[in-house]
N, C-alpha and C positions, 0 to 999 in steps of 0.2 A: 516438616513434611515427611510421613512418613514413606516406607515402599509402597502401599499400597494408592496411597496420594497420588504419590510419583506416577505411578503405573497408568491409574487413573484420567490423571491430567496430561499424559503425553498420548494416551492413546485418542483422549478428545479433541485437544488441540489438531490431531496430524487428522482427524476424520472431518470437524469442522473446516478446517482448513483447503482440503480438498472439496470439497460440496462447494464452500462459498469460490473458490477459484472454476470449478469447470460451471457454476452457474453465470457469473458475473464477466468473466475473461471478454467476451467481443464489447463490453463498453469499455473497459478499461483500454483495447484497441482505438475505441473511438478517441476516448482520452487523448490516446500519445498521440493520434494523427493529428486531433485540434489543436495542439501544443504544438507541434512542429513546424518549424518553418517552410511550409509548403505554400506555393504557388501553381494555380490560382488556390487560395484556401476554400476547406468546406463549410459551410454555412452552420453545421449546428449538428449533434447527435444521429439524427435521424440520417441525415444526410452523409455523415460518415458509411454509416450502417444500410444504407444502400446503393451507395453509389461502390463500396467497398463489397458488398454482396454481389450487384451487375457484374463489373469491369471482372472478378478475380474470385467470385466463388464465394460458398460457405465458411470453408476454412481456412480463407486469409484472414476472415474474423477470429482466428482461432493462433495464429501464426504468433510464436515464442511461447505459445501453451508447455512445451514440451521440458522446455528450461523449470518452467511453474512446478510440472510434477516434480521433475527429480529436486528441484531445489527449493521452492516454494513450501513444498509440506515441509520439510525441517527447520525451515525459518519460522512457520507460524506454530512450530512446538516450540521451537527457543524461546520466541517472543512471546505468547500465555504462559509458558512454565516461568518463564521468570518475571513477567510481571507478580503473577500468583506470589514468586518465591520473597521476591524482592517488599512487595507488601504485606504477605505473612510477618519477614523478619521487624520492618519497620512499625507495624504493629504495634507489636510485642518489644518495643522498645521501651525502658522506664523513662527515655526522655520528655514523654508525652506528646510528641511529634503531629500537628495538627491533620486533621485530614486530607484537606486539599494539598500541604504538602506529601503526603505519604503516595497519594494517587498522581503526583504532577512528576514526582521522582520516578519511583514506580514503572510508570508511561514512559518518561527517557529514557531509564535504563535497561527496560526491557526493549527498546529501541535501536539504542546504540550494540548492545549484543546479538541483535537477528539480524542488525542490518552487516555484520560479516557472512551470513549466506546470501544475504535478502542483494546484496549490492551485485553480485557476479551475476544474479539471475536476473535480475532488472535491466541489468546492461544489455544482455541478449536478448531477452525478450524484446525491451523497446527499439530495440534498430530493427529485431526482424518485424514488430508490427509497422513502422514505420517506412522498410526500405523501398519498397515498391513504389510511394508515394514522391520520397523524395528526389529517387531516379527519373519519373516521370518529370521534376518539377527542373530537373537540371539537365534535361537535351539539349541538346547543343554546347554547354560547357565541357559536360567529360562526362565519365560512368563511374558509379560508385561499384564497386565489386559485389554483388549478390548473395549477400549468404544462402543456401541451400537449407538449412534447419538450425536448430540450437546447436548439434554437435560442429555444425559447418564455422559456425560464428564464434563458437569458443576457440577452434584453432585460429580459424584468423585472427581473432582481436591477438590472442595470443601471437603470432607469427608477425604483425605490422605493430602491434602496443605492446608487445611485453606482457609481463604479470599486471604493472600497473593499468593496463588499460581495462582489464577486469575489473579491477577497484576503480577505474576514471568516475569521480564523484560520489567516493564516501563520507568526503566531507559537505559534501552537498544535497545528498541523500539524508545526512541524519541531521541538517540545518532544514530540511522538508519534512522529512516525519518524525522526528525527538519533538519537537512542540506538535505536531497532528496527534502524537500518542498520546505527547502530556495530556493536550486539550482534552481529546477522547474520552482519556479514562477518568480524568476529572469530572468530564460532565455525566459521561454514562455511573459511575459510581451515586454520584448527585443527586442525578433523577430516579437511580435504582432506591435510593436512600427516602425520597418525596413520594415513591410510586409505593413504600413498606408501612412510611406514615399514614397513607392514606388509605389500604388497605387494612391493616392493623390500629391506626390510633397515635397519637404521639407518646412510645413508649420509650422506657427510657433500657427496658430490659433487653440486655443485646443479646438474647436468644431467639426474641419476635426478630430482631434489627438484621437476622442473617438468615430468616426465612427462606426458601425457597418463591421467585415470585412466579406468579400463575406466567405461559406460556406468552400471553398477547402482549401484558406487561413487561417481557426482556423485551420484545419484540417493537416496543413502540420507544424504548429506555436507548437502544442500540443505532434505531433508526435516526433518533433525535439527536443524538450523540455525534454521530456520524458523520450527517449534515452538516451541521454547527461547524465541527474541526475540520472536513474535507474543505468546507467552504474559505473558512479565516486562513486557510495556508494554499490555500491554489496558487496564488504567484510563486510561493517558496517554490511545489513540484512544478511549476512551469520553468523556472528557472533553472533546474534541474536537470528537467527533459535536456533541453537544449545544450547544458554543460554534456552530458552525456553520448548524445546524438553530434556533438561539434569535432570529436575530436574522432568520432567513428569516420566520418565524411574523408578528415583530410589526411588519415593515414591511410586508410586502405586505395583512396581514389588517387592521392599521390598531388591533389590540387589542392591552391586557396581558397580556402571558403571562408565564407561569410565570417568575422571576429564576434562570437555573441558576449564575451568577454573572458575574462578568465578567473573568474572564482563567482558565487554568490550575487553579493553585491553590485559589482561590473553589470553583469545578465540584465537584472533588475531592473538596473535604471537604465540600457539598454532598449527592452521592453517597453519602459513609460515613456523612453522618448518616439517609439513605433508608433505605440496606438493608445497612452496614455492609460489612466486606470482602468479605463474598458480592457487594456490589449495586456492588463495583468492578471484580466481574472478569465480572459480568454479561455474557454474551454471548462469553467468554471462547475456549469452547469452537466455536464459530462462527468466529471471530479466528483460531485454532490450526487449526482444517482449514482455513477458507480460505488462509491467506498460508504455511503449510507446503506443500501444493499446489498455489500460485500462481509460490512462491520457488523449489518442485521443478519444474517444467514451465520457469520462467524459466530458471534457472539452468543447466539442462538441456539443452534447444534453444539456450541462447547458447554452453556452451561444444562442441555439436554442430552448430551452424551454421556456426561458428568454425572448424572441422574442415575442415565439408562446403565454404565461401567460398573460403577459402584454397590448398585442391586447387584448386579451379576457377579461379582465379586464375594459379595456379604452370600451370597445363598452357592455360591459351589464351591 
């Protein structure tokens, strides 16, 4: 990868990346509230999204946004630049390395590497989009301390958790999105690969096979993609949520809460014993429009930014 690549690829990532986060950000709210263990629960997307709109305003749909920009954009250039980097090299390996493995590794490891920004910013966000709710859901127990903004929540986790609490569920976070990624880019590469055939012919020349595809076609490649892996791994991020959101509760509130378990697995089957496979995919449907929409707009503006960069490079 040369500088100009380089160049290239990080300024699309960090522009895609931003577009798809300030367009998609209040489902992704909806998300963490479905997933959280609140009482009484809300019924379904819409119902997050207006009942959270009435009670609390525009921009509580928007609440741990602020985490998103400073830290979000830099995770979603780590994670494109090195998926990019990671399957350029495997490639161009003479092992001859099959495809769907180059694209399932690829997707991991560009995983496991963003998820070092991607986990501190996750943690903040999803308690501030969740706090409100859960305080509501626990009167008369005790209060959960309030974060104020991102920068408020950063000192506290910091101040009650330590550094680790920043990191509370990076192994749980990349046991939720290391296969979401794999899957991902498996499939999106897949269908980008069916979507070249069928525009072009079954050729076997890998200069048609890296085409640029018309516009509708990432577009339908990304959404599909999307869906598929946001759907197969919703219990993993529900699982998640909760390892995350569990331990915010009982260190800042100073009370016992609820045990959801303690790693992964625990959670899991925790959940199934709730509400069964229904109460795994809980929120399911929130998960699959948000990150089908998220992955379409990402995907979308990276490999049209990518476009738009690199003219503009070539000609000044």
């Amino acid at each position: 990868m040369g500088d100009d690549d380089f160049l290239v690829n990080g300024l699309s990532s960090a522009t895609s990346g931003l577009i798809s986060r300030i367009l998609t950000h209040p489902l992704d709210t909806a998300k963490a509230r479905l997933q959280a263990p609140i009482k009484p629960p809300y019924k379904g997307t819409l119902d997050v999204l207006t009942r959270t709109y009435k009670t609390e305003g525009f921009l509580a749909l928007y609440r741990g946004f602020g985490a998103i920009v400073v830290g979000g954009t830099p995770g979603t250039m780590a994670y494109l630049m090195s998926y990019d980097y990671v399957k350029e090299k495997l490639s161009s390996s003479e092992k001859n390395i099959p495809e769907f493995a180059i694209h399932f590794t690829s997707g991991m490891l560009a995983e496991t590497f963003a998820c070092i920004i991607y986990v501190p910013v996750d943690v903040i966000k999803e308690r501030l989009q969740v706090q409100r709710s859960i305080d509501q859901s626990n009167r008369g127990v005790g209060q959960v301390i309030p974060y104020k903004g991102s920068y408020d929540a950063l000192k506290q986790i910091l101040k009650y958790e330590g550094l680790g609490g920043i990191y509370k569920g990076y192994g749980a976070t990349l046991a939720s999105f290391g296969p979401y990624s794999a899957v991902f880019f498996v499939a999106y590469e897949r269908l980008k690969q069916y979507s070249r055939m069928h525009l072009y012919g079954n050729e076997s020349d890998s200069n048609i096979m890296k085409e640029n595809l018309p516009f509708y076609y990432t577009v339908g490649c990304s959404a599909g993609a999307g869906a598929f892996a946001s759907f197969l791994t919703s219990p993993l991020d529900m699982a998640k949520l909760r390892l995350q959101i569990q331990r915010g509760q009982s260190s800042s509130s100073g009370l016992k809460t609820k045990k959801e378990g303690n790693n992964m697995i625990e959670c899991l089957q925790n959940i199934y014993k709730e509400g069964g496979v229904r109460g795994l995919f809980r929120g399911a449907g929130s998960r699959v429009l948000h990150w089908s929409s998220a992955m379409t707009i990402t995907m979308t503006s990276y490999e049209e930014c990518r476009n738009f960069y690199r003219n503009a490079l070539c000609t000044s």
